[in-house]
N, C-alpha and C positions, 0 to 999 in steps of 0.2 A: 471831748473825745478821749476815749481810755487808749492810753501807750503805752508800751514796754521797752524798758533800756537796759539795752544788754552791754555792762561794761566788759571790755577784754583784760584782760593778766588781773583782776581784781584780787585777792586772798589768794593767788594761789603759791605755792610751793614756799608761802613764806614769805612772797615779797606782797609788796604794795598792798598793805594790810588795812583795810579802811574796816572799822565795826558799821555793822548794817544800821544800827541808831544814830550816827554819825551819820552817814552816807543817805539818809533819809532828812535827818538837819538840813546838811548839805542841798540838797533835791529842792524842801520846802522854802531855803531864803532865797531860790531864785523862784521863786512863785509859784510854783507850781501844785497843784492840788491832788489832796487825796491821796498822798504817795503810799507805799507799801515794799517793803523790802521781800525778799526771797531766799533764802538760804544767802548764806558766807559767797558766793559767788557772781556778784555783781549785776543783778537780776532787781530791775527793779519799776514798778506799777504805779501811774500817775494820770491827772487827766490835767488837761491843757486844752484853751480854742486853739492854739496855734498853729502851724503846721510844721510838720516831718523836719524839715531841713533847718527852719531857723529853730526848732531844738534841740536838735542835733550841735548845731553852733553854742546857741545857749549854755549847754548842760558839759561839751567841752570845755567851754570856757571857761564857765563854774565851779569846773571840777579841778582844772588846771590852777586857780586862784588859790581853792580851798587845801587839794593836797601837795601841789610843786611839782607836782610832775602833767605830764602827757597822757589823758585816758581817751581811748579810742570808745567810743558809743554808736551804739546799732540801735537802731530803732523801728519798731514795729509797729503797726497799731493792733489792735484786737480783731480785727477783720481778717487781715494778713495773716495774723496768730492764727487762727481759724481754719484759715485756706492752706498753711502748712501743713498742720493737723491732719485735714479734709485728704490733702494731696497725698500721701505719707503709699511710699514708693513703691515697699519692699513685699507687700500682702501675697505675692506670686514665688518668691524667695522660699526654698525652702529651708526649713529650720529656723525662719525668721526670727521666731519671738524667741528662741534662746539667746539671739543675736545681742550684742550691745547696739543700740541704735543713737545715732547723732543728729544734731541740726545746727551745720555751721550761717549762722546771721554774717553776710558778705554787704562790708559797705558799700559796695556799688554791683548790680551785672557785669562780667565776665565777660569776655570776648568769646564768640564760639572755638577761635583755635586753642584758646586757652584750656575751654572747658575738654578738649579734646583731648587733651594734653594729659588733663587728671584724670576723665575718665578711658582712658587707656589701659592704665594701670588697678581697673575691676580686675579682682580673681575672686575667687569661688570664697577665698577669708576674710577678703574687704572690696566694699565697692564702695562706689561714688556716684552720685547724680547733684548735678545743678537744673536747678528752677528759676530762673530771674535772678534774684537775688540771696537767693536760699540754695545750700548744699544740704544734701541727704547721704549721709555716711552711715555703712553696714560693719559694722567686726566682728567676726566672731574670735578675735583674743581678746586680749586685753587694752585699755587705749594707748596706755604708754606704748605698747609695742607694735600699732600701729602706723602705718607710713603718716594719718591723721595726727597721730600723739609726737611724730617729729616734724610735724609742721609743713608736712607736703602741701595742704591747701593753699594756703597764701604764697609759698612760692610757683607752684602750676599755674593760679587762675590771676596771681598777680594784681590780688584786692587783700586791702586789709579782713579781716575773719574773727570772730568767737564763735565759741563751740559750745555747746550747752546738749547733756543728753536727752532722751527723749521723754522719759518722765519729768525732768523737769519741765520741759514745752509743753507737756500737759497741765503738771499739775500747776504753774503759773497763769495759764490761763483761768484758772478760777479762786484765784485769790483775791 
């Protein structure tokens, strides 16, 4: 089965710098096949019989061994990938495609007060939807100045989060 692992704080701002040929080593000596990296951002495409959770376990573990620290991993399958895609929110929004668009990967569903919680705070600049496991975020600034780009998600919905924008959710899908 084809996956996707989405690591969180991977390359960004400078910290926890892992090079994608490394981070693809890494992937391969815990067995895993076929892998494929994605852009600097912790984006990363592999096939495995195994299932969701134990690698999820796996690939924390591996990662914690290889770099010393703690990487949180989200994972998708290609189906999932698909039906994000497929579901994609905002088609009724006006102005949408000027929009910056997001899709934050949430390791677990959200409590519905929770999700209530974030999406309260829709205005006409940014909004919010959860899906299961998946948020749909709209901006129209910039992310950094975003209530997203300060970290509103994980503390509203109260699950670990990465965020990956909407071109990249495409265009990782056909890598």
């Amino acid at each position: 089965m084809t996956y996707f692992a989405f690591l969180k704080g991977i390359n960004v701002g400078g910290n926890h710098i892992i090079k994608m040929a490394e981070l693809k080593a890494m992937f391969e000596r815990m067995e895993l096949k076929n892998v494929r990296t994605f852009i600097q951002s912790g984006n990363v495409v592999f096939e495995s019989p195994a299932k969701a959770d134990a690698l999820k376990k796996k690939i924390e573990s591996g990662l914690k061994k290889s770099v010393g620290y703690e990487v949180i991993v989200v994972i998708r399958t290609k189906e999932e990938l698909e039906k994000i895609i497929e579901q994609y929110p905002f088609g009724k929004v006006k102005g949408h495609t000027e929009c910056r668009i997001n899709v934050g990967f949430l390791e677990t569903a959200p409590d519905k007060p929770a999700i209530n919680e974030l999406e309260m705070l829709n205005t006409d600049k940014e909004m919010f939807l959860v899906k299961g496991d998946n948020l749909y975020h709209l901006c129209r600034t910039g992310f950094a100045e975003s209530l997203a780009g300060k970290n509103i998600i994980e503390k509203k919905l109260k699950v670990k989060a990465t965020v990956r924008n909407w071109n990249t959710v495409n265009k990782i899908l056909n890598i």
